[in-house]
C-alpha positions in Angstrom: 121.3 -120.1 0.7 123.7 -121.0 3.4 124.6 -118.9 6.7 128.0 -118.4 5.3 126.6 -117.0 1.8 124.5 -114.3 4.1 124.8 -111.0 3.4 125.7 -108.5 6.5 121.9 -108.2 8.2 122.6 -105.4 10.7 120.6 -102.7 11.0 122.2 -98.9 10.7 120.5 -96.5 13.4 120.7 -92.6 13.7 122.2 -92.9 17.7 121.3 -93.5 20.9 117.2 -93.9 22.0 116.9 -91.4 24.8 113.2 -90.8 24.8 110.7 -92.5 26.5 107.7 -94.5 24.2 104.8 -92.9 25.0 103.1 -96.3 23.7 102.3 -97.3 27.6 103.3 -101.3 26.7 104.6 -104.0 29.1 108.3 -104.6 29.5 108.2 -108.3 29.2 105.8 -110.8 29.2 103.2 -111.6 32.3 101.5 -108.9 32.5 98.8 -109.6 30.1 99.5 -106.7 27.7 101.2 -106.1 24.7 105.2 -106.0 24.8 107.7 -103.9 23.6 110.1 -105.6 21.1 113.7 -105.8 23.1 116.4 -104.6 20.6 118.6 -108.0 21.0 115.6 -110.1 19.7 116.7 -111.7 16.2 115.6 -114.6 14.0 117.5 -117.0 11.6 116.6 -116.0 7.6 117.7 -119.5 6.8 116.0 -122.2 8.9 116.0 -125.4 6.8 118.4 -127.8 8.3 120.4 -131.0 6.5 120.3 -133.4 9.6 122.9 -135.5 8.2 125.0 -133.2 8.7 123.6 -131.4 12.0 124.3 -135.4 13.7 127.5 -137.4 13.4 130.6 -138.2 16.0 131.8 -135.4 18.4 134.3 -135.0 16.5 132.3 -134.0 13.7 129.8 -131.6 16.4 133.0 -129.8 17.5 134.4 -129.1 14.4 130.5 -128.2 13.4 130.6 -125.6 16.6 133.9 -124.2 15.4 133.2 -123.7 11.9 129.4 -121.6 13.2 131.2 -120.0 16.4 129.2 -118.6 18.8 125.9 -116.8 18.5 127.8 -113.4 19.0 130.1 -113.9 16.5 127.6 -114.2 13.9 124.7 -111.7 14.7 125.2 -110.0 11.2 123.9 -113.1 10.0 120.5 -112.7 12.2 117.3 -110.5 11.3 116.4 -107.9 13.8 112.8 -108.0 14.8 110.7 -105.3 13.9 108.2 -103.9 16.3 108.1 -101.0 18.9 110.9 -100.2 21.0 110.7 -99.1 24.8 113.1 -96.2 24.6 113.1 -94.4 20.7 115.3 -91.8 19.0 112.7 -89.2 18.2 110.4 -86.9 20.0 107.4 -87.0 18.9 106.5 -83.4 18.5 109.9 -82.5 16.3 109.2 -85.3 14.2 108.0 -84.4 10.4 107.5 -87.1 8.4 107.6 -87.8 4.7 105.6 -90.2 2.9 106.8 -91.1 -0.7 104.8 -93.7 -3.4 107.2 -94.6 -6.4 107.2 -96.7 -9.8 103.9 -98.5 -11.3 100.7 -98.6 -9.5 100.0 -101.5 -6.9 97.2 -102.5 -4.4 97.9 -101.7 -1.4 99.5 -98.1 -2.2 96.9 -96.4 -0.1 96.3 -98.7 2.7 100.1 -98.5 3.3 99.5 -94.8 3.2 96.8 -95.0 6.2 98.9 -97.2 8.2 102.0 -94.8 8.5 99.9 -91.7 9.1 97.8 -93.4 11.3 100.2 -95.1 13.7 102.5 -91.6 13.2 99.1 -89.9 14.7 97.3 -92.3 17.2 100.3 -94.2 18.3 103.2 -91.4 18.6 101.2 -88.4 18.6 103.0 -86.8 15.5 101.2 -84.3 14.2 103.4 -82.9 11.1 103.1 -85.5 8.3 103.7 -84.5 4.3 102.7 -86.9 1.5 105.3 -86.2 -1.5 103.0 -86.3 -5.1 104.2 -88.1 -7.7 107.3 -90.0 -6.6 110.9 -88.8 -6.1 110.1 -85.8 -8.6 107.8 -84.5 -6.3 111.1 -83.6 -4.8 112.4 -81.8 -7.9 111.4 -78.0 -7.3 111.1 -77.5 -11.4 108.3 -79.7 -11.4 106.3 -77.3 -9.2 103.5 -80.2 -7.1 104.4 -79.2 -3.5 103.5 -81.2 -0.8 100.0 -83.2 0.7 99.2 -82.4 4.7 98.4 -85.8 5.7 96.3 -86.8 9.0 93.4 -89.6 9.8 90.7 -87.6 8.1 92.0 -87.4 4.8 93.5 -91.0 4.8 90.7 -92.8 6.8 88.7 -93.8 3.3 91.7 -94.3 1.2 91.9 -97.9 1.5 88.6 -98.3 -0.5 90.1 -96.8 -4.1 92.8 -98.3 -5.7 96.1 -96.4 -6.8 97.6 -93.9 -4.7 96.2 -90.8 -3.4 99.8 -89.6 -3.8 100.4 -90.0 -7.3 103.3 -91.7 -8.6 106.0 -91.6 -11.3 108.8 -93.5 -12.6 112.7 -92.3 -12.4 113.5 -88.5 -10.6 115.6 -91.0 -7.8 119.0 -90.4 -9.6 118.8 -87.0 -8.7 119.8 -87.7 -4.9 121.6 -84.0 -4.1 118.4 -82.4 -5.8 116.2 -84.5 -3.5 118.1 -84.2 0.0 118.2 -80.4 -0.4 114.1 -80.5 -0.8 114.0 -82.9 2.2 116.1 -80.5 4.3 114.4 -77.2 3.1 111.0 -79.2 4.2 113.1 -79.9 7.4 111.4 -83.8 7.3 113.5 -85.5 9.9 112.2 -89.2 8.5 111.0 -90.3 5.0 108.7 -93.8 4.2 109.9 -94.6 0.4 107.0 -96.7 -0.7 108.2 -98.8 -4.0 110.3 -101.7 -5.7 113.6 -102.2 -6.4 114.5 -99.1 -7.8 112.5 -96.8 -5.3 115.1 -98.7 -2.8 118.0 -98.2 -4.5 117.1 -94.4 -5.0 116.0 -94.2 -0.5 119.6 -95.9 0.3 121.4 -93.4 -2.1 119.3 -90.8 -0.6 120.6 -92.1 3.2 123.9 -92.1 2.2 123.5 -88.7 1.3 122.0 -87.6 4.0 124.8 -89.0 6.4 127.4 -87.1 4.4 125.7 -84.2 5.2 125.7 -85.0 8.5 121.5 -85.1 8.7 120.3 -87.6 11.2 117.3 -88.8 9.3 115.3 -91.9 9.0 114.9 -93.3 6.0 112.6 -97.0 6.1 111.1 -98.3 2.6 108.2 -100.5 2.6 108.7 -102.5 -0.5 106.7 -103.1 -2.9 106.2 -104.7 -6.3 103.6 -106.5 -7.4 105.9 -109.5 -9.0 107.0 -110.5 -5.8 110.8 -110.6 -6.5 112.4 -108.3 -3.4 115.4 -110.7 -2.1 114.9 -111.9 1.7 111.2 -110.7 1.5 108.5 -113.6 1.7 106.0 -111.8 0.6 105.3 -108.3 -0.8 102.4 -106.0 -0.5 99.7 -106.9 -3.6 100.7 -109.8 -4.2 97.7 -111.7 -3.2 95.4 -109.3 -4.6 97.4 -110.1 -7.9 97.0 -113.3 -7.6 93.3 -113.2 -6.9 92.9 -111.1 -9.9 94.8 -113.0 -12.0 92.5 -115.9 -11.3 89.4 -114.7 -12.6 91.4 -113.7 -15.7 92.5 -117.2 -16.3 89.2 -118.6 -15.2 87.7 -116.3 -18.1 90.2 -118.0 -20.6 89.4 -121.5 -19.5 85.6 -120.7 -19.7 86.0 -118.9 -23.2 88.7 -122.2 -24.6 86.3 -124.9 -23.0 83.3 -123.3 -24.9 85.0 -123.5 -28.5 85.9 -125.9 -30.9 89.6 -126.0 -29.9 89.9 -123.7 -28.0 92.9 -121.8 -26.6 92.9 -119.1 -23.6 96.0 -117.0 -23.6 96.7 -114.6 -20.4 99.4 -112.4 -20.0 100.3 -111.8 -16.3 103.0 -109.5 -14.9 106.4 -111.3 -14.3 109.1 -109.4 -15.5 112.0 -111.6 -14.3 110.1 -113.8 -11.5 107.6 -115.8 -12.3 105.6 -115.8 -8.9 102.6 -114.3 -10.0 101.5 -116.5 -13.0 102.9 -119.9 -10.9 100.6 -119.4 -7.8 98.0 -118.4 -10.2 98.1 -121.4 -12.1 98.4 -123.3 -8.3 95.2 -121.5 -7.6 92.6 -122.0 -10.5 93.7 -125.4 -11.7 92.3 -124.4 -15.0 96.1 -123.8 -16.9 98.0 -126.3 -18.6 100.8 -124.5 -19.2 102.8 -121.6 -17.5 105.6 -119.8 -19.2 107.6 -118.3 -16.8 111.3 -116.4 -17.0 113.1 -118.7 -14.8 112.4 -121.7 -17.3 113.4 -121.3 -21.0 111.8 -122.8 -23.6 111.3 -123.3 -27.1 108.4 -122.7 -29.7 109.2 -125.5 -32.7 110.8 -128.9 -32.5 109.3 -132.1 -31.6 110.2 -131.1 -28.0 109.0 -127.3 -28.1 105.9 -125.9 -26.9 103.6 -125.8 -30.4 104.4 -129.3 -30.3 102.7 -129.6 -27.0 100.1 -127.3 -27.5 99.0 -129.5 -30.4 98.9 -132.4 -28.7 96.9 -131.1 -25.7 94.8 -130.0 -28.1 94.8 -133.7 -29.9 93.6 -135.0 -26.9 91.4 -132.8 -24.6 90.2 -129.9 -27.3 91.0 -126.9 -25.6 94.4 -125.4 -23.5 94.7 -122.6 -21.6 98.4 -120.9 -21.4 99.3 -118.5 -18.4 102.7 -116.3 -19.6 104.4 -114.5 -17.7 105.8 -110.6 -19.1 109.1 -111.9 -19.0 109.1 -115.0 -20.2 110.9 -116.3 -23.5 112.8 -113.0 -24.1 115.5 -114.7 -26.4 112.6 -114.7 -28.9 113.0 -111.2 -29.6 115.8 -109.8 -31.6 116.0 -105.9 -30.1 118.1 -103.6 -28.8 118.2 -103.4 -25.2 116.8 -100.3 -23.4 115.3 -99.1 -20.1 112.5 -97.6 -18.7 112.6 -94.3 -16.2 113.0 -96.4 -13.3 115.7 -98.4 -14.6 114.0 -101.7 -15.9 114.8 -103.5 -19.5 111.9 -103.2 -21.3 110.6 -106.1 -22.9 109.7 -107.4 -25.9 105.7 -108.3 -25.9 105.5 -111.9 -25.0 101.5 -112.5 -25.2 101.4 -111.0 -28.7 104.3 -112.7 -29.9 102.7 -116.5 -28.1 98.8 -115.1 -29.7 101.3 -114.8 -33.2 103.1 -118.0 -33.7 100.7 -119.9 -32.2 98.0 -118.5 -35.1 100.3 -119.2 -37.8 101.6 -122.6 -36.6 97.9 -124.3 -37.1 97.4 -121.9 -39.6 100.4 -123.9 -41.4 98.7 -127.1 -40.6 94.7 -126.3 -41.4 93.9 -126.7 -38.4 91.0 -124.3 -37.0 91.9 -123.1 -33.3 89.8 -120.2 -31.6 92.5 -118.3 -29.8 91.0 -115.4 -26.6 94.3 -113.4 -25.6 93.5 -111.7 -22.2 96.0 -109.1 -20.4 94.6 -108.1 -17.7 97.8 -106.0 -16.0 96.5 -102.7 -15.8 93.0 -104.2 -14.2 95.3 -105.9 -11.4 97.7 -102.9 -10.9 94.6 -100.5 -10.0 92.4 -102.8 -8.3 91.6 -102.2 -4.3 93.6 -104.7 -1.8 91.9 -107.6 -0.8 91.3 -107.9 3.0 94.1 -110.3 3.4 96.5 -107.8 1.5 94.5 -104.6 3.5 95.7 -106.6 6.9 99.1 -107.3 5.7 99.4 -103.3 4.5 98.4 -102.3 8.3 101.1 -104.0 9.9 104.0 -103.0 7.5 103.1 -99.9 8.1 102.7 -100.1 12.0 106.3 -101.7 11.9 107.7 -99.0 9.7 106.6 -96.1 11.9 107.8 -98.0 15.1 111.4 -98.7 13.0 111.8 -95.0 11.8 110.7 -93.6 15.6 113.6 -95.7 17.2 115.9 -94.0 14.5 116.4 -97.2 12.4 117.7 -96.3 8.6 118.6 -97.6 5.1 116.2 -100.5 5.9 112.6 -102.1 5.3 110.4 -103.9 6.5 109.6 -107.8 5.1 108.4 -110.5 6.3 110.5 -113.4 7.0 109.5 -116.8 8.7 106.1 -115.6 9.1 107.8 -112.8 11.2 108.2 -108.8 11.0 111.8 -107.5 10.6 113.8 -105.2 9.7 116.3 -105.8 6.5 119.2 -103.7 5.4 118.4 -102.0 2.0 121.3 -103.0 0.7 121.1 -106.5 0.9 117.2 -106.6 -0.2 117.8 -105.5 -3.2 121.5 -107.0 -4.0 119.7 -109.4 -6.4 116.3 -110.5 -7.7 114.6 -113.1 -5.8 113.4 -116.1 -8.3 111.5 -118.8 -8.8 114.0 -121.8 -8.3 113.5 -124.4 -11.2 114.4 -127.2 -8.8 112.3 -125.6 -6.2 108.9 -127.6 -4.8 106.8 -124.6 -5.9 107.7 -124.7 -9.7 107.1 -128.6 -9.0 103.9 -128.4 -7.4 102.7 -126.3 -10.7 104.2 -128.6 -12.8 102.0 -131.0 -11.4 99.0 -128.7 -11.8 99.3 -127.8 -15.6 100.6 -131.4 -16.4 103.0 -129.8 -18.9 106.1 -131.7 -19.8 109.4 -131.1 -17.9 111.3 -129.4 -20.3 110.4 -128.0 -23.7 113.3 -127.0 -24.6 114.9 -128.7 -27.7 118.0 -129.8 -26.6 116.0 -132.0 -23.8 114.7 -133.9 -27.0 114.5 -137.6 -26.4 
């Protein structure tokens, strides 16, 4: 993506920061302390550079320069660093604070959960924090589940259970008048929407709302899915832990197909239209020989299809394993297309449909196969974070709370160029971020599984 296919970066704040921090750090560097983040500190998104075309004559350079302009001119283009601000919107003591988990479960929901309440606490000395149970209806007063007091106490241990102490629920976000007049009669004056794509969507509408009511409150997400597919993000909360799951999954398969007299592992990972998950997966265990993701199609029969290939692994090594994404080869199924509470298409079963034709193709041809189908989803969804996904956890949420106290909203936090910053809701989730088919990670597992190119039948030599 090029600078001039950016979408607007700036970040929307409530007003003017008239309050003091009361965080104590340094004002710049040298004095061998911590700093506050100055507000005109921004990175490039975009840092890959074609030096053919960054050299050439002056003449080239200027008209280079004029095309760019000048570093003010294109500041919408430029992420804001996250990180805590020396002068903030809020008080303190008149801040309550929502906290809000939404959509499928995830590791990481809880450790989020401590972070926020614990930096609200410790760091800003706020001492009126709600939890909202069970996702945006928690909001909806005909569902009756009023709200959790939150402090360190009751969130210190939750980081060692999986799920979300909050409870959780698809759809209820559509419902944005509904919600805002639960938010004022709580009187919250900042809300942390914990979720995917949809759970953003639904805390921008709520914003929007909320500023044409004239209400000057913070809203932040802290996004998360488990597939790894929020746009600008390089990384989302439980993905790791996903991927470390994942492993031991396909491990399993590879022990089970190595052990039998042709035998094939077949594991079904989450993926509904990226395939992130089941590619570093496969990157990770070296054990797959094939991966089926949505970003590549392919097809089952033809000299060129993927039975054809499974055969001839087979042929030659006696055993395969297959790692499938949820959303791969969707053009297989012949259904009507509806959606889930929060919005998704729901999908025809993949992994059944794969264990299915890949039975009856041998079947067909005599050949005996011993086929293990594993789906190990729900394990993954509820399994506790893994310390490198428990670190990650407490510094989105540090940089949340720090965002939301200098009254930054319709934003969240990601991670960009190994940095904490702030991105507009809007432009996170304008689109679904992929797995690129020309990209060096689909290459590199290419190279792992040593499956051909293309098995598509129209690719047929």
């Amino acid at each position: 993506m090029t600078e001039k296919s950016l979408p607007d970066f700036r970040i929307e704040t409530l007003g003017n920061c008239p309050v003091n921090s009361p965080l104590g750090l340094a004002s710049a560097p040298g004095e061998g302390r911590p700093v506050f983040v100055p507000e005109d500190r921004f990175i490039y998104y975009n840092i890959e550079r074609d030096i053919r075309k960054e050299t050439g004559s002056p003449a080239s350079k200027k008209k280079k320069e004029q095309d760019y302009g000048s570093l003010a001119e294109k500041v919408e283009q430029l992420l804001e660093v996250a990180g805590p601000r020396r002068q903030i919107y809020f008080s303190p003591s008149h801040v309550h604070a929502g906290i809000v988990t939404c959509g499928g479960l995830c590791p990481g929901l809880n450790d989020v959960i401590r972070s926020v309440v614990r930096s609200l606490w410790y760091l800003y000395g706020v001492r009126r924090i709600s939890g909202i149970r069970y996702g945006y209806k928690g909001f909806l007063p005909e569902y009756g589940f009023g709200v959790v007091p939150l402090d360190p106490d009751i969130v210190d241990d939750i980081h060692k259970i999986g799920g979300t102490m909050l409870g959780t629920s698809r759809g209820g976000g559509e419902r944005t008048s509904d919600i805002v007049d639960t938010i004022e009669q709580l009187n919250l004056n900042m809300l942390f929407a914990i979720g995917g794509d949809g759970t953003q969507k639904g805390a921008l509408a709520i914003a929007e709302e909320m500023e044409r009511r004239g209400l000057r409150i913070a809203v932040v997400g802290i996004p998360k899915t488990i597939d790894n597919d929020i746009e600008f993000v390089e990384k989302t909360f439980g993905f790791d832990t996903a991927v470390v799951k994942a492993s031991e999954a396909v491990s399993a398969a590879h022990m089970e197909a190595h052990s039998q007299i042709k035998g094939i592992g077949l594991v079904k990972l989450m993926g509904r239209d990226s395939g992130f998950i089941a590619v570093q997966t496969v990157l990770a265990v070296h054990e797959a020989n094939f991966v089926l993701i949505p970003e590549v199609p392919f097809d089952l029969e033809g000299p060129n299809g993927f039975l054809s290939a499974l055969e001839d692994r087979l042929e030659r090594r006696g055993h395969a394993v297959i790692v499938v994404a949820e959303g791969a080869g969707q053009h297989f199924f012949d259904q009507p297309v509806t959606y889930d509470a929060s919005g998704n298409k729901k999908l025809g079963d993949i992994g059944l449909y794969l264990r299915d034709q890949i039975q009856a193709h041998f079947s067909e041809k005599n050949i005996e196969i011993n086929l293990k189908y594993i789906d190990p989803s729900y394990m993954i969804r509820s399994a506790i974070a893994e310390p490198i996904d428990s670190m990650y956890c407490e510094r989105l949420g540090n940089n949340a709370v720090h965002a939301a106290m200098a009254g930054k909203t319709k934003m969240l936090i990601g991670l960009v160029n190994n940095e904490f910053v702030h991105i507009p809701i809007r432009a996170a989730t304008s689109k679904r971020k992929l797995v690129n088919p020309e990209g060096s990670l689909w290459r590199d597992a290419i190279e792992a599984t040593q499956q051909p190119f293309s098995m598509l039948k129209k690719d047929q030599k």
